[in-house]
Backbone atoms as SQL, in Angstrom:
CREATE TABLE atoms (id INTEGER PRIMARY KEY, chain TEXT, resi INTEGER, resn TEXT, atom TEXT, x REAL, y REAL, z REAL);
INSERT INTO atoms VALUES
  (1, 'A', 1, 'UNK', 'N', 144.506, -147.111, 210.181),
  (2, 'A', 1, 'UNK', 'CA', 145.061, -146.699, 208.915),
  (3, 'A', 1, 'UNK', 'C', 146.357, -147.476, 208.691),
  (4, 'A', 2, 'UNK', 'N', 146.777, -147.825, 207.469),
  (5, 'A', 2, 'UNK', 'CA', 148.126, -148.961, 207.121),
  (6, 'A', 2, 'UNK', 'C', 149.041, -147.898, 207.007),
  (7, 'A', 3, 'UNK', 'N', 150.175, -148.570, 207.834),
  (8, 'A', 3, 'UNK', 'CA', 151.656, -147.918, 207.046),
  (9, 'A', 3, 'UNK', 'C', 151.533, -147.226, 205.602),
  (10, 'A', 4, 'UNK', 'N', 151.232, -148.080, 204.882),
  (11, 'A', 4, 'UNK', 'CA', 151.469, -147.224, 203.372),
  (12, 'A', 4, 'UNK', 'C', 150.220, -146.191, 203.342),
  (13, 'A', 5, 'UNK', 'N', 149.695, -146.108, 203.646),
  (14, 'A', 5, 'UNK', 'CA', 148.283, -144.868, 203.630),
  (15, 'A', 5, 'UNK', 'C', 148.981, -143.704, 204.510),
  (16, 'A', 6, 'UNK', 'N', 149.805, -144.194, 205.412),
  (17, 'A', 6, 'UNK', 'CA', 149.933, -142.681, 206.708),
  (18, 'A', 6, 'UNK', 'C', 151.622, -142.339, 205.843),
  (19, 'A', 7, 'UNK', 'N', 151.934, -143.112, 205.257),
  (20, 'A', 7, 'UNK', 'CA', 153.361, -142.824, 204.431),
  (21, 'A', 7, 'UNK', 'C', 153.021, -141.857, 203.046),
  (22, 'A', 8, 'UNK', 'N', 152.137, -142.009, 202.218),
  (23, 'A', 8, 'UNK', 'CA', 151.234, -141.681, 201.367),
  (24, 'A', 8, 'UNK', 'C', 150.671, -139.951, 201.503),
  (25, 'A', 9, 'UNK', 'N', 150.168, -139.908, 202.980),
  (26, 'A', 9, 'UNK', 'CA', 149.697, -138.410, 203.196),
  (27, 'A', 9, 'UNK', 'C', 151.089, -137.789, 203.744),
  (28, 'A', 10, 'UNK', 'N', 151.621, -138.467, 204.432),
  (29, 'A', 10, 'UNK', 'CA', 153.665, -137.881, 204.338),
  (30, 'A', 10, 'UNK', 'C', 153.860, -136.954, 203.515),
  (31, 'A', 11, 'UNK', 'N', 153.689, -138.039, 202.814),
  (32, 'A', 11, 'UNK', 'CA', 154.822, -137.432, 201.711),
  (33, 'A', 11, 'UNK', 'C', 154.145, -136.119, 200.782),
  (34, 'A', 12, 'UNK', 'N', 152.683, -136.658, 200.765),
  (35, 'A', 12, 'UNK', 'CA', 151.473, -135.497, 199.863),
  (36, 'A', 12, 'UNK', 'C', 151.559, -134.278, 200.740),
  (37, 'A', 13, 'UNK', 'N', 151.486, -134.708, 202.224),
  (38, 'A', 13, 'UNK', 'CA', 151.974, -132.774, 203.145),
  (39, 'A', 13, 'UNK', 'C', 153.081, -132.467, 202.834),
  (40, 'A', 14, 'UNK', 'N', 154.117, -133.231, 202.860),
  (41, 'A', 14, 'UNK', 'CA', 155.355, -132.453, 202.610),
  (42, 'A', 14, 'UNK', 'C', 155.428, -132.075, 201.186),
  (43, 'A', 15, 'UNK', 'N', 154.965, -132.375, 200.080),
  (44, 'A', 15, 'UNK', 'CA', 155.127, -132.508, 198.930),
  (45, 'A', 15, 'UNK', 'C', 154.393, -130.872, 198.713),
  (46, 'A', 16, 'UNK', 'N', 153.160, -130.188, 199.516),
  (47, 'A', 16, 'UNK', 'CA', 152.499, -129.493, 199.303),
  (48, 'A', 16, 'UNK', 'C', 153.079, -128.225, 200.337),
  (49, 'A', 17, 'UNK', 'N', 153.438, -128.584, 201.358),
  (50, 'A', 17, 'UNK', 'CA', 154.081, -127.764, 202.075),
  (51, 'A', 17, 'UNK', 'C', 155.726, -127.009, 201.465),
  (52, 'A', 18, 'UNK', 'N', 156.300, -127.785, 200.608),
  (53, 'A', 18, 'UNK', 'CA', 156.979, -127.368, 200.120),
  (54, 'A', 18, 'UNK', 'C', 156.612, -126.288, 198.580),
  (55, 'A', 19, 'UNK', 'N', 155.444, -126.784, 197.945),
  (56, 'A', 19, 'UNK', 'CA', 154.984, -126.011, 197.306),
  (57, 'A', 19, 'UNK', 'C', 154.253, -124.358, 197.548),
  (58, 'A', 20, 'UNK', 'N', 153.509, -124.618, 198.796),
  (59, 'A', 20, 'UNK', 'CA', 153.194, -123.407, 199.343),
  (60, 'A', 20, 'UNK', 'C', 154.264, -122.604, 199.748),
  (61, 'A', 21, 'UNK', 'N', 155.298, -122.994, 200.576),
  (62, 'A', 21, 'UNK', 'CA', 156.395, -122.220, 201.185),
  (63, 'A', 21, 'UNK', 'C', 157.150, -121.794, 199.519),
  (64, 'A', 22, 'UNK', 'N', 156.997, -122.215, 198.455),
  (65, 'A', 22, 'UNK', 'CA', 157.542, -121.701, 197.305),
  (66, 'A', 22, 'UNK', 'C', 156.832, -120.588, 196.535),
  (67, 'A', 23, 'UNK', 'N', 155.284, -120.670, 196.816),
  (68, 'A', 23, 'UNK', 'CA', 154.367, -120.483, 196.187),
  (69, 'A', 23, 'UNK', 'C', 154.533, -118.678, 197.036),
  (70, 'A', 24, 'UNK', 'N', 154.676, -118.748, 198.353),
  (71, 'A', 24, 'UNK', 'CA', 154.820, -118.069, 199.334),
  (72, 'A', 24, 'UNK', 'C', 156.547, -116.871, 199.048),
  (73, 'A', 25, 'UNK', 'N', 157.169, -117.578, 198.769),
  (74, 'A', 25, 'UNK', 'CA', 158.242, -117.274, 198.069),
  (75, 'A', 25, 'UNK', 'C', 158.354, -115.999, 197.386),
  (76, 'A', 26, 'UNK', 'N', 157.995, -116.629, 195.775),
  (77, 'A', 26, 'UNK', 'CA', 157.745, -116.146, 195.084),
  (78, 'A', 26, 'UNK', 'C', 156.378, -114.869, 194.697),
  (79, 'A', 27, 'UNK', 'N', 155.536, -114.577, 195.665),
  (80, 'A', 27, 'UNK', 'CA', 155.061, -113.983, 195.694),
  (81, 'A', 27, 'UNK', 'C', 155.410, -112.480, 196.762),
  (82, 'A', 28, 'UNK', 'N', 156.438, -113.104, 197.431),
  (83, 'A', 28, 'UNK', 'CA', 156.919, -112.076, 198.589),
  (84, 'A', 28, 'UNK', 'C', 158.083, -111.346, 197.702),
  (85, 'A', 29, 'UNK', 'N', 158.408, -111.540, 196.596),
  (86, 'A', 29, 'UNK', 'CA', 158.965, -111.236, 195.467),
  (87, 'A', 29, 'UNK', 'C', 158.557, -109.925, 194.619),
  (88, 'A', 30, 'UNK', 'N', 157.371, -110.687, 194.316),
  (89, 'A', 30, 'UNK', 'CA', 156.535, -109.132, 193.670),
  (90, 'A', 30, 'UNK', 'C', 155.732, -108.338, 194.399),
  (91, 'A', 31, 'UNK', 'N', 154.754, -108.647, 195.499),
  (92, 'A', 31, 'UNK', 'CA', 154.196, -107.858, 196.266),
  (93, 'A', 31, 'UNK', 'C', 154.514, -107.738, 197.782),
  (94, 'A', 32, 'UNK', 'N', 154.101, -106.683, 198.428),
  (95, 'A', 32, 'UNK', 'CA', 155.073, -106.340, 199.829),
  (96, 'A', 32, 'UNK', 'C', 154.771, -107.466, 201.089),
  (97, 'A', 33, 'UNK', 'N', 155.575, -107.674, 201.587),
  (98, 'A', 33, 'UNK', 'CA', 155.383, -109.029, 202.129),
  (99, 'A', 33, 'UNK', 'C', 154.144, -109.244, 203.197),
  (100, 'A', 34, 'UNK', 'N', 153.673, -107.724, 203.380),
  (101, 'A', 34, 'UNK', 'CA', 152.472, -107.975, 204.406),
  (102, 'A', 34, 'UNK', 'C', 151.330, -108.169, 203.828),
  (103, 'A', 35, 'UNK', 'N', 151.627, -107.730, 202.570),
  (104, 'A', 35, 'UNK', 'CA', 150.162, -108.076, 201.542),
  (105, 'A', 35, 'UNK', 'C', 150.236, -109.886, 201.535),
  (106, 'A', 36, 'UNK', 'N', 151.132, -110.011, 201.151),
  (107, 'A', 36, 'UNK', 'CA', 151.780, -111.588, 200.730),
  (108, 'A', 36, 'UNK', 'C', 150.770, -112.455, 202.089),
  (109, 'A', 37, 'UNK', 'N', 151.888, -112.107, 203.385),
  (110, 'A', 37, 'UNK', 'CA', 151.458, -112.803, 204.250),
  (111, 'A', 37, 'UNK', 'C', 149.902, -112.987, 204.552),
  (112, 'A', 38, 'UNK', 'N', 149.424, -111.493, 204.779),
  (113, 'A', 38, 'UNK', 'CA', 147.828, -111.623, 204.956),
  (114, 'A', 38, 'UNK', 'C', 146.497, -112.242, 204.040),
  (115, 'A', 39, 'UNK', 'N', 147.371, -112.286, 202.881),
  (116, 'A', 39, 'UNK', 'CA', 146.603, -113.348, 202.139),
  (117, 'A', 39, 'UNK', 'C', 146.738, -114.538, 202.333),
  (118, 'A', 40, 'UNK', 'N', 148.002, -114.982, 202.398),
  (119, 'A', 40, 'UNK', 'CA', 148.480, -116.890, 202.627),
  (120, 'A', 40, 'UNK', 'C', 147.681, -117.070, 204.317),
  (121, 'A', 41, 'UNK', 'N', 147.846, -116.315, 205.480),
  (122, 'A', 41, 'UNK', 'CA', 147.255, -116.735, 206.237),
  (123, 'A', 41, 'UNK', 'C', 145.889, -116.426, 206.392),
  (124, 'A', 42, 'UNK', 'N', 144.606, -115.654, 205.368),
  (125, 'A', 42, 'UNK', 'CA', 143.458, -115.381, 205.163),
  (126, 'A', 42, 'UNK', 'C', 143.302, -117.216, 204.702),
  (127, 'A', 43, 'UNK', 'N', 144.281, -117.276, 203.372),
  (128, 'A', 43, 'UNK', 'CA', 143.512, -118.715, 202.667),
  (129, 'A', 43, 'UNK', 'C', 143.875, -120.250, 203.726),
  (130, 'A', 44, 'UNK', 'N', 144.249, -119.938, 204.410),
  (131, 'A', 44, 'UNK', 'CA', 144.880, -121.180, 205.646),
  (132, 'A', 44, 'UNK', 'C', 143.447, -121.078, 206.376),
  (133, 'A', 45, 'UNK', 'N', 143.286, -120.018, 207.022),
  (134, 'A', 45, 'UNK', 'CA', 142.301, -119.877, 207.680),
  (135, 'A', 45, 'UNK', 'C', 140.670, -120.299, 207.157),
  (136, 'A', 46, 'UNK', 'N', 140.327, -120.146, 206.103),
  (137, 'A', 46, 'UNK', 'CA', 139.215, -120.496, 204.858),
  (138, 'A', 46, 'UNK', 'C', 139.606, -121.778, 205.200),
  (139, 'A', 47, 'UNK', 'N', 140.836, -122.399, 204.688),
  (140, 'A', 47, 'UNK', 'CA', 140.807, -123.361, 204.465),
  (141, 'A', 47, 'UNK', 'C', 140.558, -124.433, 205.670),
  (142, 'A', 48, 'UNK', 'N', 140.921, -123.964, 206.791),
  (143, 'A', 48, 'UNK', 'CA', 140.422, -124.717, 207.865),
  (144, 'A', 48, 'UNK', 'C', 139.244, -124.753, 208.476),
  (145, 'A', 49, 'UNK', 'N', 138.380, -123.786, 207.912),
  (146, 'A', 49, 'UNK', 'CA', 137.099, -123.529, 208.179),
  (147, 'A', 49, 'UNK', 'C', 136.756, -124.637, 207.564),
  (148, 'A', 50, 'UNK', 'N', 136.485, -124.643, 205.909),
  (149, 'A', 50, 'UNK', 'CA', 136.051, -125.459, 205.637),
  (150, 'A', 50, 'UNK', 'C', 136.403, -127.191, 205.757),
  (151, 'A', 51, 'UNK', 'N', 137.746, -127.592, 206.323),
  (152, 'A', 51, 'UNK', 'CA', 137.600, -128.867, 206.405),
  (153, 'A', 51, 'UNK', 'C', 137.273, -129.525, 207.571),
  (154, 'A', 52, 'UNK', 'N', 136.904, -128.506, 208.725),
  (155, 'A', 52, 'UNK', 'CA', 136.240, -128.550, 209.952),
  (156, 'A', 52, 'UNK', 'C', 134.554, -129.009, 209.708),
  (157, 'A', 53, 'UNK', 'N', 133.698, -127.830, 208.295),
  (158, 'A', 53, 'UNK', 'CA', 132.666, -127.833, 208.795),
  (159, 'A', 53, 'UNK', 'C', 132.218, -128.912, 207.868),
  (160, 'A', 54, 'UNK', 'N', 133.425, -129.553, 206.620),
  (161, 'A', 54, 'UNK', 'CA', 132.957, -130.662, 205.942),
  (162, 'A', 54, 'UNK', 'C', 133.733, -131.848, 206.313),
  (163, 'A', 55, 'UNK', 'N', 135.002, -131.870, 206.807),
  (164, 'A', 55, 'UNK', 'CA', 135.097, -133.418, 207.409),
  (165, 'A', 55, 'UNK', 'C', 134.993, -133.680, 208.874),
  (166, 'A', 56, 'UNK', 'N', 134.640, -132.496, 209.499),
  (167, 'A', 56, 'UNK', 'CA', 134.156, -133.218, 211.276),
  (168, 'A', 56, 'UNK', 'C', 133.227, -132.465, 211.721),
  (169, 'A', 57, 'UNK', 'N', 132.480, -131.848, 210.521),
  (170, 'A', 57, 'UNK', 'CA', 130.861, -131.971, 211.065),
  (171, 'A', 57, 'UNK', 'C', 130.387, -130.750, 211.778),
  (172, 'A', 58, 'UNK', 'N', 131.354, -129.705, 211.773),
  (173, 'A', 58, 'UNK', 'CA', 131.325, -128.903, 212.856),
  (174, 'A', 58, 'UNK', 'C', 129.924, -128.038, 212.443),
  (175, 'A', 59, 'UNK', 'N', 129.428, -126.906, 213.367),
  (176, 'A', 59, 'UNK', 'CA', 128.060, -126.294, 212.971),
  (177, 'A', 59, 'UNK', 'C', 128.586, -125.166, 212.378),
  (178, 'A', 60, 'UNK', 'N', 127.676, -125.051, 211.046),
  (179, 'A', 60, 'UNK', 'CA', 127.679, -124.287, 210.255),
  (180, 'A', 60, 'UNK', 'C', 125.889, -122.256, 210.441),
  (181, 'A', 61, 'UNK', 'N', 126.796, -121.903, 211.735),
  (182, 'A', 61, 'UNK', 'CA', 125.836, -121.277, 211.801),
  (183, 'A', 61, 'UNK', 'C', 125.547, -119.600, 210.959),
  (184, 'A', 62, 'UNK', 'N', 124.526, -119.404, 210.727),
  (185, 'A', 62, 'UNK', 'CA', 124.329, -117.967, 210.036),
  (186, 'A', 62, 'UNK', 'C', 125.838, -117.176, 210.016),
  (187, 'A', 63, 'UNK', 'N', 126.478, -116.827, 211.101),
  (188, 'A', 63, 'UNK', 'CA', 127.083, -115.915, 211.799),
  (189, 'A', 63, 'UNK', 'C', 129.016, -116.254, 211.186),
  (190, 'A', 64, 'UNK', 'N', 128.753, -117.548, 211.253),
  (191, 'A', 64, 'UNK', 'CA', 130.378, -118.216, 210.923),
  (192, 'A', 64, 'UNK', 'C', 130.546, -118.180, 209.487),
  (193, 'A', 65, 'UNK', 'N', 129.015, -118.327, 208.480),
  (194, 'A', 65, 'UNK', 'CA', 129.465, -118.401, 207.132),
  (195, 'A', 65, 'UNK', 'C', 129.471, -116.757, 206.853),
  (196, 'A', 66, 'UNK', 'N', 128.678, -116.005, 207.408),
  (197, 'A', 66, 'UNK', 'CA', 128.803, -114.722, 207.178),
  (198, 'A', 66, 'UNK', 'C', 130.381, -114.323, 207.499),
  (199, 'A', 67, 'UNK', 'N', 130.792, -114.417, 208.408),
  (200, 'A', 67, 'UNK', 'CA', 132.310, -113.976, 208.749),
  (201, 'A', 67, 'UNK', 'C', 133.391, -114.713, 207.564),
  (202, 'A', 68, 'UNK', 'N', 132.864, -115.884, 207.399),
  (203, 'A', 68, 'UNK', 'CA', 133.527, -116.483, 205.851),
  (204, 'A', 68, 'UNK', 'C', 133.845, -116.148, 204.666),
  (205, 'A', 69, 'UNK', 'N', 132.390, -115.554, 204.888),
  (206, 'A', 69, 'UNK', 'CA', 132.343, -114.424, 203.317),
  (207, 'A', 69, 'UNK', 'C', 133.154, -113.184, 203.791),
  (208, 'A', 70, 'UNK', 'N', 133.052, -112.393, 204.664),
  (209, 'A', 70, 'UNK', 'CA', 133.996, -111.273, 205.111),
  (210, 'A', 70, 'UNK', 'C', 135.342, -111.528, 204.876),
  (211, 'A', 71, 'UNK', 'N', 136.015, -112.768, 205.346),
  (212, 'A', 71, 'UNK', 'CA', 137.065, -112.639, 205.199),
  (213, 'A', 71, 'UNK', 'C', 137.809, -113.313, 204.039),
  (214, 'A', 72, 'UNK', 'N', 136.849, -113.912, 202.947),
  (215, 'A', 72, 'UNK', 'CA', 137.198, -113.783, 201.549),
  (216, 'A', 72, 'UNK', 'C', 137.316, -112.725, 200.542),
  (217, 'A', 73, 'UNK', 'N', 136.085, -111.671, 201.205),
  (218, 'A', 73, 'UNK', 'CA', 136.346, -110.841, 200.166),
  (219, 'A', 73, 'UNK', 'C', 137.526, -109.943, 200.790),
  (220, 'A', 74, 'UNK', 'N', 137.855, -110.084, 202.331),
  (221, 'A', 74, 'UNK', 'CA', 138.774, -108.976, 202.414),
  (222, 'A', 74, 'UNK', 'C', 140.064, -109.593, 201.954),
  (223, 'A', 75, 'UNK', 'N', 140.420, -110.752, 201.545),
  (224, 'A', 75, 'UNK', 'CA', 141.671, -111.477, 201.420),
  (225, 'A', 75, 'UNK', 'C', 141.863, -110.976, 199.537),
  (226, 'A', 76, 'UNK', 'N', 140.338, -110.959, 198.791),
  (227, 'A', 76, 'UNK', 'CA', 140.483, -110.476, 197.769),
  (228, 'A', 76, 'UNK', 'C', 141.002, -108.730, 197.580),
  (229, 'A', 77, 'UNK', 'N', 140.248, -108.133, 198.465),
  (230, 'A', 77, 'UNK', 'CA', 140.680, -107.109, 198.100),
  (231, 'A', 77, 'UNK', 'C', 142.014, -106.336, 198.444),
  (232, 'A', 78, 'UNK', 'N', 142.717, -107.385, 199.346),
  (233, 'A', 78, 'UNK', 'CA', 143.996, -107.449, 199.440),
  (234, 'A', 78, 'UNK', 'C', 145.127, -107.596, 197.965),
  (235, 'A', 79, 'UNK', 'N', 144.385, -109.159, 198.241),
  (236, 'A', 79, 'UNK', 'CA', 145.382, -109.501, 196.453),
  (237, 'A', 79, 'UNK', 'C', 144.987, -108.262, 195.713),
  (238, 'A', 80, 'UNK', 'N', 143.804, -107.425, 195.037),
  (239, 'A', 80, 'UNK', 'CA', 143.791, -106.611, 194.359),
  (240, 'A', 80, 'UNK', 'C', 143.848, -105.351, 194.294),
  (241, 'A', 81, 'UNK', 'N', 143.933, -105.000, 194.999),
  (242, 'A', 81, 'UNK', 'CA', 144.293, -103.700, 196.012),
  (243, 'A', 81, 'UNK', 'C', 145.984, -103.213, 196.026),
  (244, 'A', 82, 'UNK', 'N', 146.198, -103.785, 196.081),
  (245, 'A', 82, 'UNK', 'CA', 147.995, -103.898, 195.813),
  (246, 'A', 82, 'UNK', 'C', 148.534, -103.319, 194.977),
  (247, 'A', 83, 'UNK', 'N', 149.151, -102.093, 194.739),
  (248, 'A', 83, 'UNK', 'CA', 149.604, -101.416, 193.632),
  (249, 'A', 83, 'UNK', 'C', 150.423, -101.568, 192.577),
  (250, 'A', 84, 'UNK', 'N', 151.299, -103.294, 193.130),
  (251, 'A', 84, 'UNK', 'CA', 152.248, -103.972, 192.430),
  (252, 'A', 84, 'UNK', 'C', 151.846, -105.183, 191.736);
């Protein structure tokens, strides 16, 4: 990979990491921060699922997408569940 390509995703993580930690912020603002947290680390977690089982191939068995779906809808019924 070239200097300017590994300088490029730099700056795009930090650029996004600073957005989440804001995004994160501002939501610990209006709802109670354990709601907050257990959602931001529900969608981290999704999110590493999926760039495991689409950029390195990993196995996608019955059992892992089922637990996928579990812990989307419980991350939803978090966000909505929330009285604030």
């Amino acid at each position: 990979m070239s200097a300017i390509l590994r300088m490029f995703f730099l700056i795009l993580y930090h650029c996004l990491l600073i957005r989440d930690r804001t995004l994160l912020y501002k939501a610990s603002r209006i709802l109670p921060i354990a709601t907050v947290y257990a959602v931001w680390t529900g969608i981290g977690a999704v999110d590493n699922i999926l760039v495991g089982v689409f950029t390195f191939k990993e196995p996608t068995a019955f059992r892992r997408i089922f637990f996928l779906f579990v812990l989307i809808a419980s991350i939803i019924r978090l966000k909505f569940g929330s009285r604030h």
